[in-house]
C-alpha positions, 0 to 999 in steps of 0.5 A, spaced: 712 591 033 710 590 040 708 597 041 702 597 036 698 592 041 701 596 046 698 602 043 691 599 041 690 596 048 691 604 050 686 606 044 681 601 046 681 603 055 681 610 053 675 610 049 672 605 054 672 610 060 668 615 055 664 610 053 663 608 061 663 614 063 657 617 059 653 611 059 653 612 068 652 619 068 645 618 064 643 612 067 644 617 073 640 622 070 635 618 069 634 613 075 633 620 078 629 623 074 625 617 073 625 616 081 624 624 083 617 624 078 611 621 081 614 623 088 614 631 087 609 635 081 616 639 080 619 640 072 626 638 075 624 630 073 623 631 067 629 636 065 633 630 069 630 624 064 632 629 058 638 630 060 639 623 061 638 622 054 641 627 051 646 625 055 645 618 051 645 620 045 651 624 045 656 618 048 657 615 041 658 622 038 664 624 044 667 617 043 668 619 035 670 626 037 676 622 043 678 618 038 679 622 032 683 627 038 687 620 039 689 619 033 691 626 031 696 625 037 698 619 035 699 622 027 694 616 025 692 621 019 688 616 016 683 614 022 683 621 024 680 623 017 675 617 018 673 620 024 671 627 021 667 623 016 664 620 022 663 627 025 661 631 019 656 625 017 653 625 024 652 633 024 648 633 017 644 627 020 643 631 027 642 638 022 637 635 017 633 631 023 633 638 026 630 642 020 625 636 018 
C-alpha cells in the first residue's frame, strides 16, 4: 500500500515536467517573437508567435499522450483506455474544427 502514493507522486511530477516544459518553450516562442517584431519587417516574428501557440495549444494534448504512455506501462488499462477517450475526443474536435 505504500507504493500507490509513491507511484502517484511519480505520475504527478512526470506529468508536470510535460506540462512545465511546453508552457516555457511557448512562452519562449513568444516573447521572441513578440519582442523581434516591431524591431525587424522579417516574417520570422510571426512564424515565432505561431509556433508559440501552436506549441501552447498542443501541451495538453501531450500531457494525455504521456499520461496514457504511463499508464500502459504501469499496466493501468483503465486509465490508459480513458486517455485514448481523451485522445480519440480531442482528434475529432481538432478534425472537425478543421473542415468547418
Amino acid at each position: 500500500m505504500n507504493q500507490e502514493p509513491a507511484k502517484i507522486m511519480t505520475i504527478e511530477s512526470i506529468l508536470a515536467r510535460v506540462l512545465r516544459l511546453g508552457s516555457i518553450i511557448a512562452g519562449v516562442l513568444l516573447a521572441i517573437g513578440l519582442s523581434t517584431m516591431p524591431l525587424t519587417g522579417a516574417p520570422y516574428p510571426r512564424r515565432l508567435i505561431m509556433a508559440g501557440l501552436i506549441t501552447l495549444l498542443l501541451t495538453p494534448v501531450l500531457r494525455v499522450l504521456v499520461a496514457g504512455v504511463v499508464f500502459v506501462k504501469e499496466r493501468d488499462w483503465l486509465f490508459a483506455l480513458f486517455c485514448l477517450v481523451v485522445l480519440c475526443a480531442l482528434t475529432a474536435g481538432v478534425t472537425l474544427g478543421l473542415v468547418v
